[in-house]
Backbone bond lengths (Angstrom), bond angles and torsions (degrees), N, CA, C in turn:
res aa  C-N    CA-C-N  psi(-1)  N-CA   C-N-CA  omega(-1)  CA-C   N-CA-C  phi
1 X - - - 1.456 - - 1.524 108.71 -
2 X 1.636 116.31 124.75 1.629 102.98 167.63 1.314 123.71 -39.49
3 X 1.729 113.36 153.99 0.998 104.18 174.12 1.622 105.32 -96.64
4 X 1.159 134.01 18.68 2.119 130.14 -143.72 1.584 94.40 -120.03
5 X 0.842 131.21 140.93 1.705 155.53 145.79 1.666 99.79 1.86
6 X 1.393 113.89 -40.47 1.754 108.05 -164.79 1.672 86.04 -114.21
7 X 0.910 104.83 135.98 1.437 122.32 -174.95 1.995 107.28 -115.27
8 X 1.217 117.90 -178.92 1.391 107.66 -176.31 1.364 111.20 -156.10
9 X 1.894 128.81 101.03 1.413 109.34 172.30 1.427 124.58 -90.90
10 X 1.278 104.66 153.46 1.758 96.76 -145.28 2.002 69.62 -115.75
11 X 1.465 89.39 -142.87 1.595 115.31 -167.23 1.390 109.48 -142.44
12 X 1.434 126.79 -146.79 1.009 136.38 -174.76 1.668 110.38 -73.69
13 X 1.261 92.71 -49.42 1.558 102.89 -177.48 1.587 118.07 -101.42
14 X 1.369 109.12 107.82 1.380 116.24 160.72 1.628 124.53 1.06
15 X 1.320 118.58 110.61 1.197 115.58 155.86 1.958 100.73 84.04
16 X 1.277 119.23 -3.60 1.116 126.72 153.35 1.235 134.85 -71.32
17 X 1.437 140.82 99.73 1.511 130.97 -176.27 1.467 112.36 -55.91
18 X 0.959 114.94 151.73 1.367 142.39 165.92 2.121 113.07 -50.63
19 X 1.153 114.30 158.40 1.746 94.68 154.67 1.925 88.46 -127.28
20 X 1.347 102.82 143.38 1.274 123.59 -160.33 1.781 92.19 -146.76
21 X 1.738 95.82 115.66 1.563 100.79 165.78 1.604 125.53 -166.03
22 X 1.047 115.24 164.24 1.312 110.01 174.88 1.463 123.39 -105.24
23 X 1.272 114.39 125.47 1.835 108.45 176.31 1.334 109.03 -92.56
24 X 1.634 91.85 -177.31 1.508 112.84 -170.44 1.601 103.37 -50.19
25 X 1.514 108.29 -59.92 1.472 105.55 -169.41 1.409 103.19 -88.04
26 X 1.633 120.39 75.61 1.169 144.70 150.10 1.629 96.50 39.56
27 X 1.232 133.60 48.86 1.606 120.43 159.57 1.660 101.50 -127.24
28 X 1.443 81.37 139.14 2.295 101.33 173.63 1.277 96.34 -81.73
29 X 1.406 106.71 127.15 1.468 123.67 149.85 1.595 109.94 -103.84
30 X 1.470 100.80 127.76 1.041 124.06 -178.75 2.058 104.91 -114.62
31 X 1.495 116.62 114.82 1.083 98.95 -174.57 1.535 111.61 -97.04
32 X 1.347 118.71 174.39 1.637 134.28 -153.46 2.060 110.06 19.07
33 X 1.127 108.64 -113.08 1.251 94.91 -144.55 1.667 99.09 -83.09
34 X 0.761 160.08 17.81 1.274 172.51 -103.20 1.673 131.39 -21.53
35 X 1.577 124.96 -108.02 1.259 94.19 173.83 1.710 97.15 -133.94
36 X 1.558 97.73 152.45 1.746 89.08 -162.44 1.933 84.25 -147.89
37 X 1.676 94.49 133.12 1.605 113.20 177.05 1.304 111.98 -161.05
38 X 1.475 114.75 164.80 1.021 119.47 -173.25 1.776 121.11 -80.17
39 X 1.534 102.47 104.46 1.817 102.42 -163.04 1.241 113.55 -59.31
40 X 1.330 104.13 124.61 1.756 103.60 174.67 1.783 137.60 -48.65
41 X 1.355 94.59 -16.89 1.387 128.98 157.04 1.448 130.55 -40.45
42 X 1.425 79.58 -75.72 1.674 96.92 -169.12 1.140 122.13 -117.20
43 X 1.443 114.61 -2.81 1.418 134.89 -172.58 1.304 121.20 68.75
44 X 1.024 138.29 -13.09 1.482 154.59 168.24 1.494 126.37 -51.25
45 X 1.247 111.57 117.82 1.463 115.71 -179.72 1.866 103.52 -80.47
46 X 1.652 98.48 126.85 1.196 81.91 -153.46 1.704 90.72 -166.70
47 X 1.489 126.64 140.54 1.411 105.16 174.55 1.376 135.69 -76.58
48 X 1.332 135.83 -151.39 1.754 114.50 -178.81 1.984 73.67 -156.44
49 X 1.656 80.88 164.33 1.650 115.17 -178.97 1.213 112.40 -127.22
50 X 1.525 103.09 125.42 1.631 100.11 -173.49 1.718 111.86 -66.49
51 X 1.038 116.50 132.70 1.659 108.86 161.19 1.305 98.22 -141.62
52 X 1.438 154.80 80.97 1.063 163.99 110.84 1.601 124.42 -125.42
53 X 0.996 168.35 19.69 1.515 170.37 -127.09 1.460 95.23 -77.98
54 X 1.019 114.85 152.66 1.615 128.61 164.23 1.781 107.44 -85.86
55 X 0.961 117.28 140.12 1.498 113.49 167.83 1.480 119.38 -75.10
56 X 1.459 113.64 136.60 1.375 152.24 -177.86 1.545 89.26 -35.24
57 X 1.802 105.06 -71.42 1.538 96.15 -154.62 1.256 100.19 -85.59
58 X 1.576 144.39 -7.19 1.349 125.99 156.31 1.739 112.15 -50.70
59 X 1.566 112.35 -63.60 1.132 111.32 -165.90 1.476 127.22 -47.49
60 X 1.458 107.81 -31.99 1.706 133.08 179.77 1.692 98.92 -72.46
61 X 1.093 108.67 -60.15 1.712 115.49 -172.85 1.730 109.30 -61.73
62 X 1.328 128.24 -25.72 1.746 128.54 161.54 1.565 99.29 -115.98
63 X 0.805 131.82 -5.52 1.440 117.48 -171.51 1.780 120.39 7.46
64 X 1.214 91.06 94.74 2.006 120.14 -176.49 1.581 98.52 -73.54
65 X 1.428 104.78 136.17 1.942 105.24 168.67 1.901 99.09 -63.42
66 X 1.119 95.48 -24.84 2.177 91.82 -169.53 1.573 103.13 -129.58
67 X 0.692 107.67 138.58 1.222 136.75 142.60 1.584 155.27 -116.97
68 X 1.913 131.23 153.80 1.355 115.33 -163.71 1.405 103.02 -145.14
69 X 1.628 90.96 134.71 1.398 114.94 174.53 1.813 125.13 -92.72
70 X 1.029 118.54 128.57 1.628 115.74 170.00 1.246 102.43 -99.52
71 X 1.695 94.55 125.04 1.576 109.44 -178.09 1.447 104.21 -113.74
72 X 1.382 133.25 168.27 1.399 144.96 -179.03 1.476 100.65 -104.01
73 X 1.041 127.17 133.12 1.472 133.54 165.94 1.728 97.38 -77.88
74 X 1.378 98.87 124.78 1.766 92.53 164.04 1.416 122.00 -100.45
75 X 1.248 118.94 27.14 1.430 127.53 167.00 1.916 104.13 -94.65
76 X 0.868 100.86 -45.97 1.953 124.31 -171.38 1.607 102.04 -108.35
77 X 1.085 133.52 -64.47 1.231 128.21 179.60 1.329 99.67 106.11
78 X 2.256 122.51 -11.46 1.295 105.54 153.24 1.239 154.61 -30.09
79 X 1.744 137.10 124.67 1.604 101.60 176.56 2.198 115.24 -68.87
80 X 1.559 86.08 153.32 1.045 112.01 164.64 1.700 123.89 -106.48
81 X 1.247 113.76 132.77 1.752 99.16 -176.32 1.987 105.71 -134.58
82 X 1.538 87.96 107.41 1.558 97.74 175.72 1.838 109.58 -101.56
83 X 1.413 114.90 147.86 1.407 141.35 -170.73 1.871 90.07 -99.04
84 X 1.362 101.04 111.80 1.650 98.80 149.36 1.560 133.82 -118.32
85 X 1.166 127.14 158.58 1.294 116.03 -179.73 1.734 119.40 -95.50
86 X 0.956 132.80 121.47 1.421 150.00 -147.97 1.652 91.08 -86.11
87 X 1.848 109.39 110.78 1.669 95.36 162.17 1.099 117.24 -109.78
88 X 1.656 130.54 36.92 1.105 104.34 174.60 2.016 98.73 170.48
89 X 1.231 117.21 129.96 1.527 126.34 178.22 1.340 113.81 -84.87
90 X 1.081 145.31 119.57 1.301 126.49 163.15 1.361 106.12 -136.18
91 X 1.382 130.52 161.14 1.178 156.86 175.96 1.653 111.94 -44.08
92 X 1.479 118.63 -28.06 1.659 113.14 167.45 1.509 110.59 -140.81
93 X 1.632 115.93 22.01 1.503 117.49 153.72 1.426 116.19 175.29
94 X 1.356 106.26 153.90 1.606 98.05 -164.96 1.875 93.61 -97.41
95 X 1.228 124.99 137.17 1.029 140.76 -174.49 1.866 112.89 -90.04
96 X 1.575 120.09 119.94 1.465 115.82 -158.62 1.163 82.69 -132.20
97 X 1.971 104.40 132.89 1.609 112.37 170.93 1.682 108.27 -59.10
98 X 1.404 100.31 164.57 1.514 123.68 174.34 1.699 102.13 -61.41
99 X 1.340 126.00 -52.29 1.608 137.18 158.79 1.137 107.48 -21.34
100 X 1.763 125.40 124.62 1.088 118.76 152.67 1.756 109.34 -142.85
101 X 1.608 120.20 168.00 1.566 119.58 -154.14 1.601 60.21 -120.38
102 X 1.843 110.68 136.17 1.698 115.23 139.04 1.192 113.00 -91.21
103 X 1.656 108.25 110.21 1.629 99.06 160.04 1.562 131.83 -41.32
104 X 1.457 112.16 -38.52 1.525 89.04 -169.14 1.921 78.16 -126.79
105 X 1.316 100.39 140.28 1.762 132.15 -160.92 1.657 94.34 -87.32
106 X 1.026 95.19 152.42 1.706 101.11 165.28 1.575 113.03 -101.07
107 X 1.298 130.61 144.82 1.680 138.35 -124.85 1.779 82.29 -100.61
108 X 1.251 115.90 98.37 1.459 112.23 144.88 1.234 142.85 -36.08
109 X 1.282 154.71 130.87 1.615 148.25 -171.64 1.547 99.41 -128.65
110 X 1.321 99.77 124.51 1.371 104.08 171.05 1.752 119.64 -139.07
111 X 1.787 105.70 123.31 1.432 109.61 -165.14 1.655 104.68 -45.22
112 X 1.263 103.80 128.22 1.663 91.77 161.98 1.630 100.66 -117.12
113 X 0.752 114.83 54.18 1.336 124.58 -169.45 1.855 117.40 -81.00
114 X 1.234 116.91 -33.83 1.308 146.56 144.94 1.144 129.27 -51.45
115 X 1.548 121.67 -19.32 1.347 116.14 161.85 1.209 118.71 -100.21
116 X 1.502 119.44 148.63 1.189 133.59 144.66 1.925 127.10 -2.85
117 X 1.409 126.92 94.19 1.575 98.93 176.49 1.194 134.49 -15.59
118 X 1.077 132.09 -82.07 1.673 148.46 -178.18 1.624 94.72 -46.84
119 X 0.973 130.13 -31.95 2.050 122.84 -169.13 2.038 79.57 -88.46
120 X 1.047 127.95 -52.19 1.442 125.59 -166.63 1.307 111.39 -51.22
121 X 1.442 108.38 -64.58 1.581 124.47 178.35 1.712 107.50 -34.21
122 X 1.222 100.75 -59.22 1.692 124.92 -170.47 1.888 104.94 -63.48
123 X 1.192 106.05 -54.34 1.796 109.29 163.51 1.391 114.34 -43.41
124 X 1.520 119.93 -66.12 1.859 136.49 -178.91 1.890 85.47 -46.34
125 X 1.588 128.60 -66.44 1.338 100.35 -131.10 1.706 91.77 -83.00
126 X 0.977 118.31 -13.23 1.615 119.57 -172.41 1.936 91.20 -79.43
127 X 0.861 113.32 -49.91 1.849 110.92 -179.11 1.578 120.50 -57.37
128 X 1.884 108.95 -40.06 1.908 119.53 125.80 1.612 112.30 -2.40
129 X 1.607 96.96 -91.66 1.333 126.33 -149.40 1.840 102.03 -61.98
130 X 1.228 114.52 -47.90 1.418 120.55 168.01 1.231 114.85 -25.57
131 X 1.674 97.88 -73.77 1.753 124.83 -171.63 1.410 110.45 -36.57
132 X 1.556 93.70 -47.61 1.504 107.37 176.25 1.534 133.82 -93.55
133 X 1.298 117.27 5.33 1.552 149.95 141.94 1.565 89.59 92.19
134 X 1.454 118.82 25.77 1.306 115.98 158.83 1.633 121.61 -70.31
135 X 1.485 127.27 128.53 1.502 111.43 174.49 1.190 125.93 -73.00
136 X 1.497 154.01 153.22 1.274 134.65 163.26 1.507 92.93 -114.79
137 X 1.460 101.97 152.43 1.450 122.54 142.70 1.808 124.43 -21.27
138 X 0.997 123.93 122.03 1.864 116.81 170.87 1.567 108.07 -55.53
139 X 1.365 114.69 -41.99 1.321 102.81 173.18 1.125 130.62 -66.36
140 X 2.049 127.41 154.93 1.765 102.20 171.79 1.582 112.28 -90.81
């Protein structure tokens, strides 16, 4: 699974995009297996269920470069909320790249086991401060 901000659901075959869209009567088609990541939740690789869609004739009537879906984790049943980028308007569905940004990330763990106390302590509270979009100082 990437590790970067834009993520990618493919299909059966490698390196193949997906077709991903919305119709008139407001339902996402998602084709073959749909979209599956690790929920920030629960940590679980696992697929998600749409239950939020944007409406058809909103999206057509402003037509936004992005748009966002709330998905259900079916491991947790948490929501999930992914950003897609819209390629295309048409007259009976709006067409959404395979690309998508997860707003909220699933929580990385990383041994610090190798450092020094005082360098550890100082890593944890700045990795804190991130989470929480506080800046710290480079120094500890």
């Amino acid at each position: 699974m990437p590790h970067n901000l834009i993520e990618s659901a493919t299909n059966h075959w490698p390196g193949e995009p997906m077709s991903m869209y919305i119709t008139a009567q407001d339902e996402l088609h998602v084709e073959y297996q749909g979209i599956a990541l690790t929920c920030p939740h629960c940590q679980t690789l696992t697929h998600l269920t749409a239950v939020a869609t944007p409406k058809f004739e909103d999206l057509s009537r402003r037509q936004p470069k992005h748009i966002g879906i709330v998905f259900r984790c079916d491991a947790c049943a948490e929501p999930v909320f992914l950003k897609f980028t819209v390629k295309a308007y048409t007259a009976l569905r709006v067409e959404l790249s395979a690309n998508y940004a997860e707003v909220e990330r699933a929580r990385e763990n990383f041994p610090l086991t190798y450092l020094p106390e005082e360098a550890e302590a100082c890593s944890r509270r700045r990795s804190i401060a991130t989470r929480r979009g506080v800046s710290t100082p480079s120094a500890p």
